[in-house]
Structures are given as structure tokens and as C-alpha cells.
Residue frames relative to the residue before (quaternion, step in Angstrom):
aa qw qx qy qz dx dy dz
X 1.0000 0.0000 0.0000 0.0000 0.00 0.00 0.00
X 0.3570 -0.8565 0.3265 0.1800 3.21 -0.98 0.52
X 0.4525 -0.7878 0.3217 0.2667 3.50 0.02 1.75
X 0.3234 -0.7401 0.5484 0.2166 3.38 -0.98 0.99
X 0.0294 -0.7439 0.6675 0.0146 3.74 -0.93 0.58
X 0.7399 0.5921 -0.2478 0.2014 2.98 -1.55 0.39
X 0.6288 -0.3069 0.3341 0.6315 3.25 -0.20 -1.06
X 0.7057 0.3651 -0.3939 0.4621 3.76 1.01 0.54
X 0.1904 0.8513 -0.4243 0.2430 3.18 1.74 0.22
X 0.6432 0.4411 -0.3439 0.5230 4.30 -0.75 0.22
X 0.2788 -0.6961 0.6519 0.1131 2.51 -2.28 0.56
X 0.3852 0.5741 -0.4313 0.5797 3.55 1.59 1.18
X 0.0150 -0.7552 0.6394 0.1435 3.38 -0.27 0.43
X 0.4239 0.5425 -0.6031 0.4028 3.73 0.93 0.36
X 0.6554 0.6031 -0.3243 0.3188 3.46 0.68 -1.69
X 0.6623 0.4954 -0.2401 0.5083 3.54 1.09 -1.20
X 0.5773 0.4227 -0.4260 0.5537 3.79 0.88 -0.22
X 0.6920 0.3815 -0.3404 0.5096 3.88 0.07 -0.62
X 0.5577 0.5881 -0.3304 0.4836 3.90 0.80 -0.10
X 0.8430 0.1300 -0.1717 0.4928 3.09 0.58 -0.87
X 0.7042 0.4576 -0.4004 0.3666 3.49 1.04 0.35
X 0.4983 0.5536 -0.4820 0.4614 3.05 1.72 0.88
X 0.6335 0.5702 -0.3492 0.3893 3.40 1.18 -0.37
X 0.4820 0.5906 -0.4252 0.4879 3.43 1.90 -0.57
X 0.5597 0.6902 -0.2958 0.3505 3.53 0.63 -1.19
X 0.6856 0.5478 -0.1723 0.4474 3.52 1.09 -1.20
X 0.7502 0.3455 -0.0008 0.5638 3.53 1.51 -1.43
X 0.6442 0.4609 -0.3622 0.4914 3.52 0.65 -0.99
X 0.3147 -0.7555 0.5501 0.1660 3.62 -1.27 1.08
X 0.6810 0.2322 -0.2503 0.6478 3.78 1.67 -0.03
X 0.8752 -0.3126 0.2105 0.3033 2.82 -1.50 0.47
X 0.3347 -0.8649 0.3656 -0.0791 3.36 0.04 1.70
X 0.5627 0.5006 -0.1799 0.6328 3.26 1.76 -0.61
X 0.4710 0.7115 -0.3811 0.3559 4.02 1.22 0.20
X 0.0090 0.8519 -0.5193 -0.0675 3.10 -0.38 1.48
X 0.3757 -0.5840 0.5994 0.3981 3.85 -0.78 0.14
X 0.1194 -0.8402 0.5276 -0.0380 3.56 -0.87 1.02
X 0.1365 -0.7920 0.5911 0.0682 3.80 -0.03 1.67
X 0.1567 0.7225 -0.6722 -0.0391 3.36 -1.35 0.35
X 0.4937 -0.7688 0.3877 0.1220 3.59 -0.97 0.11
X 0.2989 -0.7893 0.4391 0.3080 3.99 0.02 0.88
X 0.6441 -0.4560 0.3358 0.5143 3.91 -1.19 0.14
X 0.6484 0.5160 -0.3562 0.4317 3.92 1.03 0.17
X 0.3434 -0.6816 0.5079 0.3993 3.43 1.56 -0.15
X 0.3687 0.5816 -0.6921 0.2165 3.75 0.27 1.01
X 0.4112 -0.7123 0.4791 0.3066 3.71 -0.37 0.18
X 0.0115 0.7452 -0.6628 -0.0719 3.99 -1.10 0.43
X 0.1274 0.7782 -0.6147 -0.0197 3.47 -1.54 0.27
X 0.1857 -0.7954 0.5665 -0.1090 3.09 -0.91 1.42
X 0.1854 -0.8121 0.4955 0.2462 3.63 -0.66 -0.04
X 0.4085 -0.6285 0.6410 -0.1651 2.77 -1.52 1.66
X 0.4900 -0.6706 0.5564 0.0241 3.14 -1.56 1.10
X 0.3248 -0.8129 0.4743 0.0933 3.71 -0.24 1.84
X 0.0594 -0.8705 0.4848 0.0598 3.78 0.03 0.89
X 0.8333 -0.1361 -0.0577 0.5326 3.75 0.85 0.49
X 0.2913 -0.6928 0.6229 0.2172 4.26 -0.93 0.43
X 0.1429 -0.7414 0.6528 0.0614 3.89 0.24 0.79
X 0.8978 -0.2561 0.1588 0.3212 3.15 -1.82 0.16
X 0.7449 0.0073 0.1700 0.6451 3.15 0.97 -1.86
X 0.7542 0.2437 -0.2845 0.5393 4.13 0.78 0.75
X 0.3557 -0.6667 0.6082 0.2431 3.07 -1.86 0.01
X 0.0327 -0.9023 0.4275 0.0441 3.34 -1.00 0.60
X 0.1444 -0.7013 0.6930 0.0843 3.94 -0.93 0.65
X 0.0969 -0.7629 0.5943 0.2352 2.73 -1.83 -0.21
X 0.2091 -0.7937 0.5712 -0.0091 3.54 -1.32 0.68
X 0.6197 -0.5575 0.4355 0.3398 3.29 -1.71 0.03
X 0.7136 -0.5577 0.3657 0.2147 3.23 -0.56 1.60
X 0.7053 0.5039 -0.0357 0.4974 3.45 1.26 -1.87
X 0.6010 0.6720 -0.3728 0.2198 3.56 0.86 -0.71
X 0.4920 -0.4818 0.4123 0.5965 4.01 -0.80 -0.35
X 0.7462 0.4030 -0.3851 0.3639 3.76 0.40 -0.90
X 0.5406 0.5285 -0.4309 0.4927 3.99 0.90 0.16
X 0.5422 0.5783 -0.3085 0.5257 3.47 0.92 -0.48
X 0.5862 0.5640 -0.2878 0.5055 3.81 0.57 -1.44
X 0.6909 0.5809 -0.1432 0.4058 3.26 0.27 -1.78
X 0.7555 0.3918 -0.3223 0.4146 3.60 0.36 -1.28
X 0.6862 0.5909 -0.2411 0.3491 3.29 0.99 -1.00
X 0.7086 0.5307 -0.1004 0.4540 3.13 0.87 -1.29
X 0.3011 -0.8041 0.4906 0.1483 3.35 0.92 -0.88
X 0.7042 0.0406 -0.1069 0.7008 3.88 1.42 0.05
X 0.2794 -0.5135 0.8112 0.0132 2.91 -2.12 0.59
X 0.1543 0.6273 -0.7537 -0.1213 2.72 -2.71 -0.04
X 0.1078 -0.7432 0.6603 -0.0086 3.09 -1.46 0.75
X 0.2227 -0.6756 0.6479 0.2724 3.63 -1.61 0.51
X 0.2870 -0.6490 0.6763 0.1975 3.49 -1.62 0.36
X 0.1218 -0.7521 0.6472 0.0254 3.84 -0.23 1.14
X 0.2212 0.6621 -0.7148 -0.0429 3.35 -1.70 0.03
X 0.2737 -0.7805 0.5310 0.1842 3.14 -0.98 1.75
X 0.6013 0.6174 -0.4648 0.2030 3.53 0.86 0.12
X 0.5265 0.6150 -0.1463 0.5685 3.42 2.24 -0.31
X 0.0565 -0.8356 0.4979 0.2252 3.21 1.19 -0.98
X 0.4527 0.6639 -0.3518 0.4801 3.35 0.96 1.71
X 0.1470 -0.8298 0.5383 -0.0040 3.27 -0.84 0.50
X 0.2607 -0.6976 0.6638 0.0685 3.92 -0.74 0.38
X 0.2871 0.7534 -0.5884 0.0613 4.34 -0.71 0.16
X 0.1174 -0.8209 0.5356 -0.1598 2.95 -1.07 1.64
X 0.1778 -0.7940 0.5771 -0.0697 3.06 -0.99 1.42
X 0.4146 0.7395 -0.4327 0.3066 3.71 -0.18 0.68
X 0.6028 -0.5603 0.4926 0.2827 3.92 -1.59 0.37
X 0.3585 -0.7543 0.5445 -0.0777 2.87 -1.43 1.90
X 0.2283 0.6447 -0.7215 0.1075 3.65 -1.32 0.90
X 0.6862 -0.5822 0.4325 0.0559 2.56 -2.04 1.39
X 0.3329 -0.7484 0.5735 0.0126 3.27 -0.93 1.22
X 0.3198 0.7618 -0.4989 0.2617 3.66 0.14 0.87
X 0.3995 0.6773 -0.4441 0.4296 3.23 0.86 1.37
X 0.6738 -0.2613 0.1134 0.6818 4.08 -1.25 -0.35
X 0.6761 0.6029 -0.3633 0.2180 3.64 0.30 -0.90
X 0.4493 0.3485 -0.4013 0.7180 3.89 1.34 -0.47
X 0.8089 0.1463 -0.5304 0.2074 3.53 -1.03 -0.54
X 0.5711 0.5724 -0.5007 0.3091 4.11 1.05 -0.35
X 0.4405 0.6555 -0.2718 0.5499 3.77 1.70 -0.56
X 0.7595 0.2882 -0.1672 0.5587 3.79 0.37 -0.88
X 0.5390 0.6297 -0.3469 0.4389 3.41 1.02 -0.09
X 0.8739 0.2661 -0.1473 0.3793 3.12 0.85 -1.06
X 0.5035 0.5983 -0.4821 0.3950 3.51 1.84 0.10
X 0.8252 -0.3947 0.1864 0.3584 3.39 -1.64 0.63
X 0.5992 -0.5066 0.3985 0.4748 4.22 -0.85 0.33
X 0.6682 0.4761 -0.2785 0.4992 3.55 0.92 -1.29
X 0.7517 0.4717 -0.3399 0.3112 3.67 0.60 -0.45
X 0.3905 0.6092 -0.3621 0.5876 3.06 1.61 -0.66
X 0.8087 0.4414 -0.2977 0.2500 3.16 -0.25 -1.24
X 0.5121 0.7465 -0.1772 0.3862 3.35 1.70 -0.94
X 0.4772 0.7258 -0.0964 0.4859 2.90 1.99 -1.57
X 0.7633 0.3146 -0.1187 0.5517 3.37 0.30 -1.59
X 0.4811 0.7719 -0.1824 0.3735 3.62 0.77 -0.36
X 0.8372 0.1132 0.0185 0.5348 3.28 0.18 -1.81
X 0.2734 -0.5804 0.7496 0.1629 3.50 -0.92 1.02
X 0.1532 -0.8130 0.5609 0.0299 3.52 -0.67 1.35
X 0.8323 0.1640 -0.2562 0.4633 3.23 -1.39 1.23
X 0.4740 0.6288 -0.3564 0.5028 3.47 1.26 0.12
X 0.5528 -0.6282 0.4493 0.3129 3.68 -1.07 0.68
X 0.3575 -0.6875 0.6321 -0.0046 3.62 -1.20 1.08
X 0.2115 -0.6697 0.7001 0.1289 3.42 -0.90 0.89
X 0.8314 -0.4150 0.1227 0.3486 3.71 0.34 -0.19
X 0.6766 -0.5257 0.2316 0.4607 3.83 -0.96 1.06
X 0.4657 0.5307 -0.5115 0.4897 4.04 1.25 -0.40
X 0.8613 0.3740 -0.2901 0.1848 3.07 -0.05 -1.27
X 0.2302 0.8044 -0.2854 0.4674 3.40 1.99 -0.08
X 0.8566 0.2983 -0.0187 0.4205 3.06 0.33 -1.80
X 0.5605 0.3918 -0.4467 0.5769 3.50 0.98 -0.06
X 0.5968 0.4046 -0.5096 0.4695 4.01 0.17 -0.35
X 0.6993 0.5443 -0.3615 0.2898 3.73 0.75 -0.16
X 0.5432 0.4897 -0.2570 0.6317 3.10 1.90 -0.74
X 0.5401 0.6259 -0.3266 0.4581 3.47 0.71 -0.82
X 0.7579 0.2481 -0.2717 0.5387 4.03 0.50 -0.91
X 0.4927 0.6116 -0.4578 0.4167 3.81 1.22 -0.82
X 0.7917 0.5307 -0.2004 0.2269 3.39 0.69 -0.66
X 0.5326 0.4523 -0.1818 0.6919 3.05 2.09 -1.06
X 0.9117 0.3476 -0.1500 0.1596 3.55 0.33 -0.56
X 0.3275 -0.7830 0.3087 0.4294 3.19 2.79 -0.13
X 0.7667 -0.4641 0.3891 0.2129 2.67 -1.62 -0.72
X 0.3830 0.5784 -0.2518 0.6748 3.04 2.34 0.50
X 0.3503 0.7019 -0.6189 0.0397 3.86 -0.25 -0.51
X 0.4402 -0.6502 0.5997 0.1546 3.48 -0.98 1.32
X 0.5373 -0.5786 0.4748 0.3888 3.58 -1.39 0.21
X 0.5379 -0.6596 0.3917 0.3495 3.23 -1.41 1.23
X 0.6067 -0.4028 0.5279 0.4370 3.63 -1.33 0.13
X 0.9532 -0.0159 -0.0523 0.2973 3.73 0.66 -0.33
X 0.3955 0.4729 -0.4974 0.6103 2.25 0.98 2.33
X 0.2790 0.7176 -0.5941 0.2329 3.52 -0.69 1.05
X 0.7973 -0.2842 0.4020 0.3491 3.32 -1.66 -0.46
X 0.1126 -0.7610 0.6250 0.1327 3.68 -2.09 0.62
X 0.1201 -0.8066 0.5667 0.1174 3.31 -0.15 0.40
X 0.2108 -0.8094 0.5479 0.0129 3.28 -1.12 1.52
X 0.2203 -0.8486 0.4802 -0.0278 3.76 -0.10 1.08
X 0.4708 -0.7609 0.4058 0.1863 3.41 0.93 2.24
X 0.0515 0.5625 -0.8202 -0.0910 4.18 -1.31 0.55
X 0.7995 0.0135 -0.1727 0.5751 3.85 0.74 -0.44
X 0.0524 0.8318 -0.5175 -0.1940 2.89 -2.06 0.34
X 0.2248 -0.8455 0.4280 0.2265 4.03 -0.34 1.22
X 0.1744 -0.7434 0.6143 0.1991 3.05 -0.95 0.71
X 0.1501 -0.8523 0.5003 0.0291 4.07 -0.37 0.79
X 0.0041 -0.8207 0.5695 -0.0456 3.68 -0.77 0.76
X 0.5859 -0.5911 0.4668 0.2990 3.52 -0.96 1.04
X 0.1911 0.8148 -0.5452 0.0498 3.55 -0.92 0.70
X 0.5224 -0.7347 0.3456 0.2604 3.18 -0.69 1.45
X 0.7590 0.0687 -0.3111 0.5678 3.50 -1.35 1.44
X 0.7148 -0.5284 0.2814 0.3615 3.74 0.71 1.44
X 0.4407 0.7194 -0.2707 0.4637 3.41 1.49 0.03
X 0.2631 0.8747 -0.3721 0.1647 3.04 0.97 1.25
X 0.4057 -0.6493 0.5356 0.3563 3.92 -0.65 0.41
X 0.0457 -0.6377 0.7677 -0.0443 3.13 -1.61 1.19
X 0.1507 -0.6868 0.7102 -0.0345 3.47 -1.49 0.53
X 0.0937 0.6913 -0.7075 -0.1128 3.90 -0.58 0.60
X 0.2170 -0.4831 0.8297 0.1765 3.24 -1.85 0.16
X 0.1159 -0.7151 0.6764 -0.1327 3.30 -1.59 1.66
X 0.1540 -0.7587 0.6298 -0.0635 3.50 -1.16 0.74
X 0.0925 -0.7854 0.5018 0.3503 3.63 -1.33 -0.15
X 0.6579 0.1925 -0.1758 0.7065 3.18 1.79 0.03
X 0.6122 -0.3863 0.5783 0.3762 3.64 -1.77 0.15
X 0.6164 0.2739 -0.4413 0.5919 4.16 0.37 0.16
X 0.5201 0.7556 -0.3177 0.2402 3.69 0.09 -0.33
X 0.3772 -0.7730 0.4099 0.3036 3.48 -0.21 0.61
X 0.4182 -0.6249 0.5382 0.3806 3.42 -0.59 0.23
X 0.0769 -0.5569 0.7911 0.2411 3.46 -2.04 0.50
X 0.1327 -0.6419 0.7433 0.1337 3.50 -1.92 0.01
X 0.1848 -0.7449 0.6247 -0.1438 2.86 -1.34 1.52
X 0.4635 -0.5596 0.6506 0.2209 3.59 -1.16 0.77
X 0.1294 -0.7392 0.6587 0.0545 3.60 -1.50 0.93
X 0.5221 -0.3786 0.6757 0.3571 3.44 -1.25 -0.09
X 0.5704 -0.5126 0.6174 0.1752 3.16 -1.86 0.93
């Protein structure tokens, strides 16, 4: 078998995700924690959007969103997601495939707690993915909640947190002539042991 070293070194492949998105953190000049997020409508057309990684826990990743949105929808139905975290200043990548539940406990509201007043508010505000008659009208539904709700606003009932529960994970490294190291970590269930396998470029 072939012995990982390096920056693929461990037998946590969470640990190795929080490794290498602290080192993005160090290099990446935008938001380093950006994931590209794929999910799928009840027709199996596929969508992906990016979305903002808010912590690697023990054994998942998580973001949050509006409850209301097209890609919460996708999600509820479907029951899994994936998404890749790239950084071209690393020349690396991370892709995950794996089953999704909703976090809408203390943890979303200590998370919504701590994002800016105006973002919160933004929160209560935008009826995401939903048609817009125009940026005025945007902005008066913003005064409009600023008003009913202060300078406190609690997390909406529908907005909160996903938690994605890895069946695969790739770890990917730049390699010179396109020769590039790849490593998955595979499962058949979330109790399951991981295997890890060398790919082809």
C-alpha cells in the first residue's frame, strides 16, 4: 500500500481538512472557507452555487442557509449534497460526497448570534431564491424588519445550519506535468471505517 506522507499524512481525514484549510487561510486573499456546493432538484437536474464553510466538526462539515432557499429545498429532499473547496493559491483541493441533516438547534442560533447586526438582519429580510421586484424594495423589507426586530434579531425559524456527514473524501494536490496526487477516503455508512486509496491523476 502506498504510505501517505506529508500533507496527507493522518488517519482523520477531518484533521487533514482543518490542516489544510488553515494553511489556505494564511494564503488565500478571499474567503478560503468557500465551498462550491452541488445539489440536485426532484428531476435530478443538478445546481451549484457557492456557500460559505462555517466549521469541520469531529465527523461533518457545516454552513448555513435560508431554510426557504432553492438549494435547502434540494437538500431536504434528497437527503445528500457535495461540494469541492479549491484554492489556487495551494494548488489543492478537498471533494466531498456524503448525507446531510439540518442543524437548527443552540448551535445555529450561537452561529447567528455572532454574524454582523446588518447580516442578521439581511437574514430576516431576504426571502431567498424567490423573485424580487426590485433592490428598493429589498431595502425597505430591511428597514421594515430593523424595525420590528431592533438591534437583537433572534434566528429566523427558517434559517439555520446543514450538516454534511462525508461517505467520500478527496484529498487533491498539484503535481508537476499534471501528475497530481489524489487520495480518496471511502465509506459505506457514517459508522463505517474508512478505506484510502491512491488515484490516477
Amino acid at each position: 500500500m502506498d504510505r501517505r506522507t506529508g500533507i496527507f499524512a493522518g488517519d482523520d481525514p477531518f484533521a487533514i481538512a482543518r490542516d489544510w484549510l488553515a494553511a489556505a487561510q494564511d494564503r488565500e486573499p478571499n474567503d478560503p472557507n468557500a465551498i462550491a456546493l452541488s445539489t440536485v432538484d426532484a428531476s435530478g437536474m443538478p445546481n451549484v452555487r457557492m456557500v460559505l464553510l462555517k466549521e469541520i466538526e469531529a465527523a461533518a462539515f457545516v454552513f448555513y442557509t435560508n431554510y426557504q432557499s432553492q438549494k435547502a429545498a434540494e437538500i431536504d429532499q434528497a437527503g445528500k449534497a457535495a461540494f469541492v473547496l479549491h484554492w489556487k493559491s495551494l494548488r489543492r483541493q478537498i471533494r466531498v460526497r456524503g448525507l446531510v441533516t439540518r442543524e437548527d438547534g443552540p448551535q445555529a442560533d450561537a452561529y447567528f448570534a455572532s454574524r454582523s447586526l446588518k447580516s442578521r438582519l439581511g437574514a430576516w429580510a431576504s426571502q431567498q431564491s424567490q423573485p424580487l421586484a426590485s433592490r428598493a424594495a429589498l431595502v425597505a423589507e430591511v428597514a421594515r424588519v430593523t424595525a420590528s426586530h431592533g438591534m437583537s434579531p433572534k434566528r429566523p425559524p427558517f434559517w439555520g445550519g446543514y450538516r454534511i456527514a462525508p461517505l467520500e473524501i478527496e484529498f487533491w494536490a498539484d503535481g508537476e506535468f499534471r501528475l497530481h496526487d489524489r487520495f480518496a477516503w471511502r465509506r459505506p455508512s457514517t459508522e463505517a471505517q474508512w478505506q484510502v486509496q491512491r488515484l490516477n491523476p
